[in-house]
Each structure stands twice: as C-alpha cells, then as structure tokens.
C-alpha positions in Angstrom: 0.0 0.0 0.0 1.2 3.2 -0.8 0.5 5.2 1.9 2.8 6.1 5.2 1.8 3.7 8.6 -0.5 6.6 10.3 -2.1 6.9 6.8 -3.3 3.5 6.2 -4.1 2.4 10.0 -6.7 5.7 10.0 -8.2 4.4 6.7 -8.0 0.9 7.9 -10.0 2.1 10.7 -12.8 4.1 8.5 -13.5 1.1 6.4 -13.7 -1.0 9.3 -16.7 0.7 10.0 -18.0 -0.1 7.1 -20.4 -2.9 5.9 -19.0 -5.3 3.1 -22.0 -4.3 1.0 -21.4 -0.5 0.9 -17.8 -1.1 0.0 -18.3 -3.9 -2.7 -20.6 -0.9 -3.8 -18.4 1.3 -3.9 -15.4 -0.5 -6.1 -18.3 -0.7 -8.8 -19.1 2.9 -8.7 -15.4 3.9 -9.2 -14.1 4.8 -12.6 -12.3 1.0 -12.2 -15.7 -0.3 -12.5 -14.9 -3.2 -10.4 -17.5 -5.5 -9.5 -16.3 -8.9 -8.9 -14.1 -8.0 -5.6 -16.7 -9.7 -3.4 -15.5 -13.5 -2.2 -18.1 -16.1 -3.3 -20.8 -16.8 -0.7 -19.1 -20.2 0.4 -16.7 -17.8 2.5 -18.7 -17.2 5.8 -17.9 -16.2 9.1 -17.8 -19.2 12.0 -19.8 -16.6 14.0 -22.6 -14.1 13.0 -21.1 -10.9 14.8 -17.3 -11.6 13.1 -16.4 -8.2 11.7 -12.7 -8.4 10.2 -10.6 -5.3 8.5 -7.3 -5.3 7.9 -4.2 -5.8 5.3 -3.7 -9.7 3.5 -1.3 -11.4 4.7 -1.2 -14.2 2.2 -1.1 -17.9 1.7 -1.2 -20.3 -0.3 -2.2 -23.8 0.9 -2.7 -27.1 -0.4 -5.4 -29.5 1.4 -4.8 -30.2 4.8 -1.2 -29.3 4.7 -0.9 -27.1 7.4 3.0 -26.3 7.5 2.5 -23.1 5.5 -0.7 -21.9 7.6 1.5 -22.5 10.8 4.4 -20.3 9.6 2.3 -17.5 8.4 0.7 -17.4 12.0 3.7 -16.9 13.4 5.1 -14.1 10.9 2.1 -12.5 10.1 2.3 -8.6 11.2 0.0 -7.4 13.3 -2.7 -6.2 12.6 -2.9 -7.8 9.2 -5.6 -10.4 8.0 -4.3 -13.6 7.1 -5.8 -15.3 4.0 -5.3 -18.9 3.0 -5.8 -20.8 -0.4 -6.8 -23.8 0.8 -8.0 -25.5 -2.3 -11.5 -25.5 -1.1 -11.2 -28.6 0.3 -12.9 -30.4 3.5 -10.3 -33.0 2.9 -7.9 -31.8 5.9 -8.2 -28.9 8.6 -6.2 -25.8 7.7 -6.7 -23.8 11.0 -8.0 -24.6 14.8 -8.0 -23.5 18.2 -4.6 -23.3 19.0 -3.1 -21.7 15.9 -6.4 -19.4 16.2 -5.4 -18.6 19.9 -1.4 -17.8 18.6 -2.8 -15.2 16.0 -4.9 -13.7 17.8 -2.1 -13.5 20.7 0.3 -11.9 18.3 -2.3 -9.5 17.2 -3.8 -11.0 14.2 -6.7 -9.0 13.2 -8.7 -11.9 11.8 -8.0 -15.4 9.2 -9.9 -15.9 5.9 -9.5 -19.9 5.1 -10.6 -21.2 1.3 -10.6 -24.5 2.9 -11.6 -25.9 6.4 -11.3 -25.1 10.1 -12.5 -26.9 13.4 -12.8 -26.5 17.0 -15.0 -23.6 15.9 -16.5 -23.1 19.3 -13.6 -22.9 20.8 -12.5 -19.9 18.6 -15.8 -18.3 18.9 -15.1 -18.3 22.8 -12.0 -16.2 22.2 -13.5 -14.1 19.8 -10.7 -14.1 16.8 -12.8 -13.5 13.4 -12.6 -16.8 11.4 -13.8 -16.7 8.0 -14.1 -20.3 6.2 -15.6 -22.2 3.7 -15.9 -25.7 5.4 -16.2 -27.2 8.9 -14.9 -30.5 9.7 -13.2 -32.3 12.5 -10.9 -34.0 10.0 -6.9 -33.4 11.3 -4.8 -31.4 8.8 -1.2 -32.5 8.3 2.4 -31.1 8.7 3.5 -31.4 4.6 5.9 -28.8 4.1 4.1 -27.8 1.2 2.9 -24.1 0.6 3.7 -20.6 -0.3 3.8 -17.3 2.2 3.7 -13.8 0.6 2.6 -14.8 -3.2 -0.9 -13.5 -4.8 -3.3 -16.1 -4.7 -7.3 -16.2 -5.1 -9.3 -16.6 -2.2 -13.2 -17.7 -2.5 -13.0 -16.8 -6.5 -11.0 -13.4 -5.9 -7.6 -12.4 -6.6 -5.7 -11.5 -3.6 -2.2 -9.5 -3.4 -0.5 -8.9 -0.2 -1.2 -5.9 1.1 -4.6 -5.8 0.1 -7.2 -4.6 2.2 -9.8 -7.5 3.7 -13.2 -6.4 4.9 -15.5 -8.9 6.0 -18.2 -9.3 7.9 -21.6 -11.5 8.0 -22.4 -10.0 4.8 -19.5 -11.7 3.3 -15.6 -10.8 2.4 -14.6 -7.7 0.0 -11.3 -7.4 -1.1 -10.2 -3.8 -1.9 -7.2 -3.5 -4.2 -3.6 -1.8 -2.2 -3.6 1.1 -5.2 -6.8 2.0 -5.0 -7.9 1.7 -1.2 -8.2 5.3 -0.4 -10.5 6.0 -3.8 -12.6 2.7 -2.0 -13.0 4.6 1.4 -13.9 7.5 0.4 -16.1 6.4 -1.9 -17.3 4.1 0.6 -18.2 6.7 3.3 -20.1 8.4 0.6 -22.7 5.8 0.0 -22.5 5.0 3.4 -24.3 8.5 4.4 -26.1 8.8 1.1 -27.7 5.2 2.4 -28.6 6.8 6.1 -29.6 9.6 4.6 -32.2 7.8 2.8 -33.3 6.0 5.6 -34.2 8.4 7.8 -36.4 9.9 5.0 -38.2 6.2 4.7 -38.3 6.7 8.8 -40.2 9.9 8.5 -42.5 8.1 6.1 -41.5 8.7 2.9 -42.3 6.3 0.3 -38.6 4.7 -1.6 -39.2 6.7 -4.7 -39.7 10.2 -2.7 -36.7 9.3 -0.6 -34.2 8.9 -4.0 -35.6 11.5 -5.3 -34.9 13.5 -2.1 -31.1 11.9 -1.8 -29.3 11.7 -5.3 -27.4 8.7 -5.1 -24.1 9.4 -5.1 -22.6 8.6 -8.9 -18.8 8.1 -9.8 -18.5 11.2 -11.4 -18.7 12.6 -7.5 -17.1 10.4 -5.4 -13.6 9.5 -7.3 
C-alpha cells in the first residue's frame, strides 16, 4: 500500500466501519468499475457478529497441509488479515484452536480460510474472526508444502498482499492496495447517502420520494 503507517491504519479504521456491501458498492461505482471484488458466498464467518478489516497477509495452501498456515501465524504482522488458499477442500483442517489462539495472541486482526477449520466453538469463545468455507473435524497434516507472501485467489478473488480485507456477515470484500483510499472515500459516501435515505423512509416517505430527495451518489462525485 502506498501510503505512510498513520495513513493507512486511519483508513483501515474508516472502512472497518464499514459494511462489506457499501464497500463492494463502492469498487463498482469507481471509474475502475470493479465488480467482482466480493468473495463467493461459500466464504462465511464461523460466528454471526465476526467483523474483520485489515491488510492480507497471504497464503497459499494445499489440502490439509498445514506447515504453510503455521508459519504465516507466526510471521504474520500485526494487525494484518491472514488469508489462506486452501484449495476449497474439506479434505484436511487448515486452522484450529490453538493456531487461532497464537494469532490472535500476536495480534492478528482476523483469518480468511478457502478451505476448512475446526474447533470452531472454541475460537468463537476467544473471539478471533474466522472466515471459512468448510467445517470438519478431520486433522490437517504437517507437509511442508505451501507458499507465504505470493498473490493467490481466495473464494474466486484475486488476492495480493497488502490488500485490504473487509468482512463481515455480509461476506468478504477485497479492496485492491492502489486504490484503497478511492474505496474509502467512496465508501463513506454511500454510506451517508444510504442513512440519509433511511431516515427519510423513517419519516415516512415512500422509496421513490426518498431517492428523489437523496441523489445517489454517482462516480463522477465520489472518485
């Protein structure tokens, strides 16, 4: 990301507030036109109130074979996201309690797994964000097999490191490193125009009286 530290933790922290939806919005209202930054619905938190923002850290997995995984939770910076290629499989755990409980010691924001994870409850006691496609109780293994720091797709979408992960029980968005400041801005945009229109449907107007009243925002005024 091209942007100094202060710079990106304070947008980190306005799209945090942020649903997924508004800033999947957003990407497709941007000159870019980019509409297919949204993970495929597979990809769902292991817990209904998991929110998750923060820069990919990535990796790139192959089924069950956890070496990879275990190395990124231990280099992972802080406050980065950490998402794993696992080849979509249910074939062999790529995450659990313990390397949940290491991350989130070490200040992991949150773990994105194309693959499977287990002891679910457990993690949902400690209250680290787990995003996942599968649930199994089926042990990974140690291979040495695996990749740390390459681009990668994740639930159908590219992924470079450094991108910025938002997720929450809407689903994951992935916002491209170059263009995350356009995003947030943007973003925060539709964001009010959204509870601007809301209080007008609040007040009892009727949808159409509401738009009329709030001109959604277009990307000729929020680049």
């Amino acid at each position: 990301m091209q942007q100094s530290g202060d710079t990106t933790t304070k947008m980190i922290d306005r799209l945090s507030k942020l649903s997924s939806p508004v800033v999947s919005d957003a990407m497709s209202k941007l000159p870019q036109k980019l509409k297919h930054q949204t993970m495929d619905s597979g990809i769902k938190p292991i817990d209904r109130s998991f929110r998750v923002c923060g820069p990919a850290y990535t990796v790139q997995c192959y089924a069950g074979a956890t070496f990879a995984m275990e190395k990124a939770v231990a280099e992972a910076p802080k406050e980065s996201v950490i998402v794993c290629n696992g080849q979509g499989s249910e074939a062999g755990v790529m995450l659990g309690e313990l390397m949940s409980t290491f991350a989130q010691k070490r200040g992991v924001h949150g773990i994105v797994v194309d693959g499977a994870v287990r002891d679910i409850d457990s993690i949902i006691e400690i209250g680290f964000p787990v995003f996942t496609r599968h649930i199994t109780a089926c042990s990974g293994t140690f291979d040495k097999l695996g990749e740390i720091g390459q681009t990668i797709t994740c639930g159908s979408v590219v992924v470079s490191p450094g991108d910025v992960i938002v997720g929450d029980v809407n689903g994951v968005v992935v916002v491209p490193a170059k263009i995350a400041g356009e995003v947030t801005d943007a973003a925060e945009k539709l964001h009010q125009w959204e509870q601007d229109v809301k209080s007008l449907l609040l007040q009892g107007k009727t949808l159409e009286e509401a738009a009329y009243a709030c001109p959604r925002p277009s990307s000729c005024d929020i680049k």
